[in-house]
N, C-alpha and C positions, 0 to 999 in steps of 0.2 A: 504494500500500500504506500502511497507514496505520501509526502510530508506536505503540511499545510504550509509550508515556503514555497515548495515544491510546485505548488498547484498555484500558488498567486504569481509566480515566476511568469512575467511580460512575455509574449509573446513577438521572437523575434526572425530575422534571417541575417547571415554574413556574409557580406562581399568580400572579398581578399584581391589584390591585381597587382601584381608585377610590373615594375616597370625596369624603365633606364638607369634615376637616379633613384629610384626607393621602391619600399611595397609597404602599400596601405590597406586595411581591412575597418571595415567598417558594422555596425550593427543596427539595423533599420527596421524601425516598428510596421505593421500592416498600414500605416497609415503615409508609409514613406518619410515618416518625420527620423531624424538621425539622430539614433540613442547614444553612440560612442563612437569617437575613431580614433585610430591609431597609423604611426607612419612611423617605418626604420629604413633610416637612408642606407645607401651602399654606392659602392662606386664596382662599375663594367672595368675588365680590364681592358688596355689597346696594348698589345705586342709588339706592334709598330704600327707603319704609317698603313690604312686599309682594314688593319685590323681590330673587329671590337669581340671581345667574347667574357664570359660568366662560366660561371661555377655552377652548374645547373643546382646543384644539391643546399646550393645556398637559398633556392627556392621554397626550397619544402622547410628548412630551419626557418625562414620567417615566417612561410605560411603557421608553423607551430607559434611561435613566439607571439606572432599579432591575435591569435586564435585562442591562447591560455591567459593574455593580457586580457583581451577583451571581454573573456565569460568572468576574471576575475572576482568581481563583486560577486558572482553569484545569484543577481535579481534575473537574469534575462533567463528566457528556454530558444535554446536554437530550433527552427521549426524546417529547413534548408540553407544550403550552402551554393555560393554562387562562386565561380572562378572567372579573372581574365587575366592576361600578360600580352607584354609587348613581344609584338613577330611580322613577319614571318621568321622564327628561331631554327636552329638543326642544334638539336640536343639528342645526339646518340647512344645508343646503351645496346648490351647484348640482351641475350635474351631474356636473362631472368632481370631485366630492367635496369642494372647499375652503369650509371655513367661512363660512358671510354674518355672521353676527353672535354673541355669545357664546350658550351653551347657556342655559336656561332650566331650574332646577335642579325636583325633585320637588314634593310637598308643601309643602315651607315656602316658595316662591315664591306668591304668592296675588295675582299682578294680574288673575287673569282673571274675575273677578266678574260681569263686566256678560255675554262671551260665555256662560256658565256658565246665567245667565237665559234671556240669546237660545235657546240647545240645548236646555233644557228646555222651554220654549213653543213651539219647533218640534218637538218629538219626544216631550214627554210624559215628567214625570221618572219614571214609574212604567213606562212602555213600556222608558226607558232602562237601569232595574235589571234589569227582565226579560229584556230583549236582552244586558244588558253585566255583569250580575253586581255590578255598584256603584253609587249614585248620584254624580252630578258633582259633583267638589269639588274646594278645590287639589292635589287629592294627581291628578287626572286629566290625559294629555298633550292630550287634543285641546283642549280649551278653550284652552292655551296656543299650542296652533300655531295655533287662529282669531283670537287676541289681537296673533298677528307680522301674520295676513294684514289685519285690519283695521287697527292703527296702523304698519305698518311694508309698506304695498302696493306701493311700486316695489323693496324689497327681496324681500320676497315673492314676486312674479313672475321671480325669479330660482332660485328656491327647487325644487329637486327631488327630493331625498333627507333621508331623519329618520335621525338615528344618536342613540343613545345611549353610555355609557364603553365597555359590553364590547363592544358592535357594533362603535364608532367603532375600537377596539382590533384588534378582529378584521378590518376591513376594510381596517386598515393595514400588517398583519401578512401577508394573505393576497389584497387584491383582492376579497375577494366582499362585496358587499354584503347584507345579509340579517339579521333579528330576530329572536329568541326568542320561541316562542308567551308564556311569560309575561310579560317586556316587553309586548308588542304586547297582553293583557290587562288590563293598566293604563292606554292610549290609549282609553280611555273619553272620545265614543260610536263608536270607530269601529272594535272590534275585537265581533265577536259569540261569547259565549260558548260556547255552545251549538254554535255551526256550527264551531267555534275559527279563523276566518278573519277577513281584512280584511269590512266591511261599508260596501260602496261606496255607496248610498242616503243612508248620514249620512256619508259622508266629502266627496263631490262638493261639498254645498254651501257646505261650509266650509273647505276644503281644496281649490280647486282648482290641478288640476296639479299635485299633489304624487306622485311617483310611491312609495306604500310596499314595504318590503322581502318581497320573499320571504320564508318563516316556515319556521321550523324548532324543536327541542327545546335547552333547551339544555348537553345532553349529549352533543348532535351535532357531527361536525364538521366545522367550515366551509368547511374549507381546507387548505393547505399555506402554509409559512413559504416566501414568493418573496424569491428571491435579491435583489433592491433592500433588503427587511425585515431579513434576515440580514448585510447589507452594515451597518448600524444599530444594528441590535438585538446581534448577535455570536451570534446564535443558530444553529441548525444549517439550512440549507436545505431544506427539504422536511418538515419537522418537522411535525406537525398539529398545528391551533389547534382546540379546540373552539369553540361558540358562547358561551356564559356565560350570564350572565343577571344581574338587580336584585341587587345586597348583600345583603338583607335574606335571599333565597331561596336566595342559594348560603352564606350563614351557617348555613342550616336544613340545607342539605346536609353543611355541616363537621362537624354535630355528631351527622350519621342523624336529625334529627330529623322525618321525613318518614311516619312509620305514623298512621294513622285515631284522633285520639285525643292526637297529642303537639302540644304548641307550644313554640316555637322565642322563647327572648324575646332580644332584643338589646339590648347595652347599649353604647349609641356617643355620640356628636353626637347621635343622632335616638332614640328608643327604638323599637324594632319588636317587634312579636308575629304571628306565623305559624303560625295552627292548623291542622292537615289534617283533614278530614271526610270522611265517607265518599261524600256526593253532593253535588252543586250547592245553595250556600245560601246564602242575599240578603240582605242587610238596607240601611237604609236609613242607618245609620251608622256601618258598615264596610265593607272591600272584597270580593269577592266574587271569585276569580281562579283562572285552572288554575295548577296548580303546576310548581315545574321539571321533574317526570317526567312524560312520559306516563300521562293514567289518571286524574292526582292533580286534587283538588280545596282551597283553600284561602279560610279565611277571616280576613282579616288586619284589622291596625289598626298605625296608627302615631303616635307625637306629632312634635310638628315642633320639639322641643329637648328636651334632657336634658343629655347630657353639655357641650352646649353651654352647659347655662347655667353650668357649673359652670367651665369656661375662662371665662365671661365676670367670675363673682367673681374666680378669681384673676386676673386682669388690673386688676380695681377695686382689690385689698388689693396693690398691691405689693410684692415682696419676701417675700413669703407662697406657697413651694409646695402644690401639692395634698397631699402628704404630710403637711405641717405642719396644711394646713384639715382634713383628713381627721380626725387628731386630735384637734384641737380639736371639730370635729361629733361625734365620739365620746363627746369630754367633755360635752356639749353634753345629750346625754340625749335620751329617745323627747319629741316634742312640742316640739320647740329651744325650750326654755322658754318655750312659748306663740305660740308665730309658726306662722304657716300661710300659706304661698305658692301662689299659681295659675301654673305653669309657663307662661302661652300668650305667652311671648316674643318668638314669629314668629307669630303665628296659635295656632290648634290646631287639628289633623287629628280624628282619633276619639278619641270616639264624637260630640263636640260639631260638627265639622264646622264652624268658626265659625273664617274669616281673618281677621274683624276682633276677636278675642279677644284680651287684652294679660297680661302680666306684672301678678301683682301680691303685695306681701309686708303680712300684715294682724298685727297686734300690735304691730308694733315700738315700745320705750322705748329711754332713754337705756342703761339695763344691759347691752342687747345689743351681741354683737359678733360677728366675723366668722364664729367656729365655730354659733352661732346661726344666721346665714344662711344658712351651707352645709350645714346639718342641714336644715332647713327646704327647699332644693334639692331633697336629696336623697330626703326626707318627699315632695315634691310629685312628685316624678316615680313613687312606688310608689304613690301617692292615684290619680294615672292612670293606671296599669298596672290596679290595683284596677278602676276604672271600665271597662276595657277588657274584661277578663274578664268582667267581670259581664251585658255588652252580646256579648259572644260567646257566652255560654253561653246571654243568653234569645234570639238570635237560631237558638237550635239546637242549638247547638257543646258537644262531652261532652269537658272537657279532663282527659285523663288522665293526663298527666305533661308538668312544665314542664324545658325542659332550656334553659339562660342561658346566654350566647357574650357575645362582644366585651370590650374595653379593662377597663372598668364592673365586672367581675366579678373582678381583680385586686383585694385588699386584706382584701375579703370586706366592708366595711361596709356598702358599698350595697347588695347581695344580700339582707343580713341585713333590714337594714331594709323590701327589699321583698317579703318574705319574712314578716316580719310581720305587715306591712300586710296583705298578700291573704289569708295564713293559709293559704298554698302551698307548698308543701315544689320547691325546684329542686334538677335536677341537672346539675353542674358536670363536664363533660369535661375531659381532658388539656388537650387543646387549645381553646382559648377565641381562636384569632388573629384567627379568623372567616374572611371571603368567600374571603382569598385563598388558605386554605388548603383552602376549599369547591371553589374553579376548578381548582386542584392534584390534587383529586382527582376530579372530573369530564374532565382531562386521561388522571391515571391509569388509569382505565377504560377510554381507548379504545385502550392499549395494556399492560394487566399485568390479571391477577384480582386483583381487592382488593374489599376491605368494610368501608366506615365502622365498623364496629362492632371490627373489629380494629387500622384506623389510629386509630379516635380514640375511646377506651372512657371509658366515666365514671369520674373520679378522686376526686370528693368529691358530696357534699348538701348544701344550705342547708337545715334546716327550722324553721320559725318557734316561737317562743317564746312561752309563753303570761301572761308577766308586761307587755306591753305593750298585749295585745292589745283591751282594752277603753277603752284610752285611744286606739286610732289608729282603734277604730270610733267613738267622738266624734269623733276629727280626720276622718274620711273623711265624716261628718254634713255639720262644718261647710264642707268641701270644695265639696261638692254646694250646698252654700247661697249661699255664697261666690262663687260662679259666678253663679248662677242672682239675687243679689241686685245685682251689679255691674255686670254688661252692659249694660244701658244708658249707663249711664256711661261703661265703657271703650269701647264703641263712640263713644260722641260724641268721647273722646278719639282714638280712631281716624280718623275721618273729620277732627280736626282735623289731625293729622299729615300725610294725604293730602292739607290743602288746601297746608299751610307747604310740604311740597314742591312743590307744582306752583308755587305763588309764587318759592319758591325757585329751579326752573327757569325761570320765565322771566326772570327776573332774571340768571341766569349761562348764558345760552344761548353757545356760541361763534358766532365771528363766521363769517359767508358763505363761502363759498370764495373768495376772489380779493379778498377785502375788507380795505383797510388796517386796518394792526392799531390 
């Protein structure tokens, strides 16, 4: 019989989501209102230039740690558990599921270059849009899992299972192994759109022996909470896990932003935009992908840093919080008094599709100073957004209302300014926590009636201002110039980076196994 605590115990669900720079889990009442949350930062490793990858297993330690913080108190009853994480990932394991080597992160990882060639001249890069709704880029998993089978082939042959955060999440929580059709959309060439299935023709010759997951939605649910997970987690036994699915998509779902017409922008580490359409549509420099619901069709883009770079200044300015730069970038004025930055920090994902594209900040004098630069950040990442839109709408896409989530939309600066920039009017939900409160309610669904539109309604507008608006269409000019006039050069700079590292490596190789130190 159970105890009169027991039984008054709130009735609730948990989102958990993975990201770039942290994983956050949250606890949400039936009514959508947000009981508790919790956030443990981490930082991705970079090996070198191209490189980003995790410790996949560092996953499942936070999903415990945010999971026994948050039942702490003991007043809530978990009623389901919702997952998501940032991907497309290639998190390898053999069979019995333990890790071979770390994850291999989304987009902003870009060593797979050379397989990316190979895929296209075996398959046709035009065949491969048509088949997979994307063309191949770093933002796609298979090139990266041909990239483990080619330089890393006795690990490889060990290699039988792909996880990514929510799966890896989910299979730890429940036993079943098994992908989200949209995950599994992004493992471009080896996921066919159209059929929505694995597409064994282009997986075999690149991918042998990898056994992939069973497919599901990811609103489905996967499983049950097995007593081993509950023993860990503090969670309730038998509890359903839904499946989850990519950050980016179950952000889209926190905020409803899911009808024929809206996109979804995200503002984190990475920038994301997720338009929904009404049928199947390609382009060559964006993604092409089903959506988290059955039915749904989406056309997305992403850059491969934003908020990132903006943790990277304040880390440069010491003793300088974002609060403080924040202000300063405000004082700073539209046009950070003449500076104009190209965001491609790690690469750049869309529209440019170019991993050897680099950082660059063009004006700088002596006058400037830190709130300059971080105006300038901030300018450069709604000059990409700008560019984003512009390359969705001629590839088809009719964007009828933008609705902004994540960290980014706290303050209101950078909204405003991106806002501007596009000449976009956004709308700002309650709730902005994003994925993990997306997986919270894709949990809630498969046990309460509820409707995004009731847990998380729109609280404000961003709309643009029209006293800037002819100076950031000169900056967004020289933007496009800017690019277009550099790349050769930062390319050659690129390919010098790649040479110092591999110098670099074989210069600090460790030693043998068995070999005196």
């Amino acid at each position: 019989m159970r105890s009169a605590s027991v039984r008054r115990a709130a009735p609730v669900v948990l989102g958990v989501d993975i990201g770039t720079s942290s994983s956050k889990g949250v606890l949400v009442d039936s009514d959508g209102r947000l009981v508790r949350s919790r956030v443990l930062e981490h930082r991705v490793d970079r090996p070198g230039p191209g490189r980003v990858e995790m410790d996949g297993r560092i996953w499942w330690r936070e999903f415990v740690a945010l999971s026994r913080d948050l039942l702490a108190p003991g007043d809530v009853r978990v009623c389901a558990v919702g997952v998501s994480g940032m991907g497309p990932c290639v998190l390898l394991t053999d069979a019995g599921g333990t890790p071979l080597r770390p994850a291999v992160l989304y987009g902003v990882d870009t060593r797979a270059g050379e397989q990316i060639e190979r895929m296209n001249e075996r398959f046709g890069a035009d065949e491969i849009i048509q088949r997979c709704g994307s063309a191949l880029s770093s933002q796609a998993a298979g090139p990266k899992i041909a990239w483990v089978a080619d330089t890393e082939p006795e690990l490889f042959a060990r290699a039988r299972r792909l996880f990514m955060p929510s799966s890896w999440l989910a299979y730890r929580l429940t036993g079943r192994y098994l992908l989200d059709h949209h995950s599994a959309s992004q493992c471009t060439p080896f996921y066919d759109t159209e059929a929505q299935d694995w597409y064994r023709p282009w997986i075999d010759p690149f991918a042998p022996g990898l056994e992939l997951p069973p497919l599901c939605w990811p609103g489905d649910v996967a499983g049950e909470v097995t007593a081993g997970a509950a023993a860990e987690t503090g969670l309730p036994e038998g509890v359903p896990v839904v499946a989850g699915t990519i950050d980016a998509w179950s952000e889209a779902l926190s905020v409803g932003a899911q009808g024929v017409g809206d996109l979804m922008l995200m503002y984190g580490t990475t920038m994301f935009l997720v338009h929904t359409v009404p049928h199947r549509l390609t382009s060559p420099s964006l993604w092409g992908t089903v959506g988290a619901l059955p039915g749904t069709r989406n056309l997305a883009g992403g850059m491969a840093t934003s908020g990132a770079i903006t943790g990277w200044l304040r880390d440069l300015v010491a003793g300088t919080d974002h609060t403080e730069l924040l202000r300063l970038a405000e004082r700073s004025g539209a046009g950070a008094r003449g500076l104009l930055m190209l965001p491609f920090f790690a690469g750049e994902r869309t529209p440019i599709l170019d991993p050897r594209a680099r950082g660059l900040i063009a004006g700088l004098t002596l006058s400037h100073g830190p709130g300059d630069i971080y105006r300038a950040a901030l300018e450069a990442t709604g000059l990409a957004v700008r560019h984003n839109i512009e390359t969705i709408e001629a590839a088809g896409g009719d964007i009828r209302r933008i609705v902004a989530v994540g960290g980014g939309t706290r303050g209101g600066l950078w909204t405003q300014i991106v806002s501007d920039i596009t000449g976009r009017e956004q709308q700002i939900p309650a709730q902005t926590i994003g994925a993990s409160y997306g997986g919270a309610f894709l949990a809630a669904r498969t046990v309460m009636d509820v409707s995004i539109e009731t847990w998380n309604p729109i609280a404000g507008v961003r709309r643009p201002r029209p006293e800037p608006a002819a100076d950031y269409d000169e900056l967004y000019r020289l933007y496009r110039e800017l690019y277009a006039g550099s790349r050769s050069v930062v390319h050659a700079l690129a390919a010098r980076q790649e040479r110092l590292l591999g110098a670099f490596r074989s210069t600090h190789r460790p030693p043998a196994e068995g070999a005196a130190p």
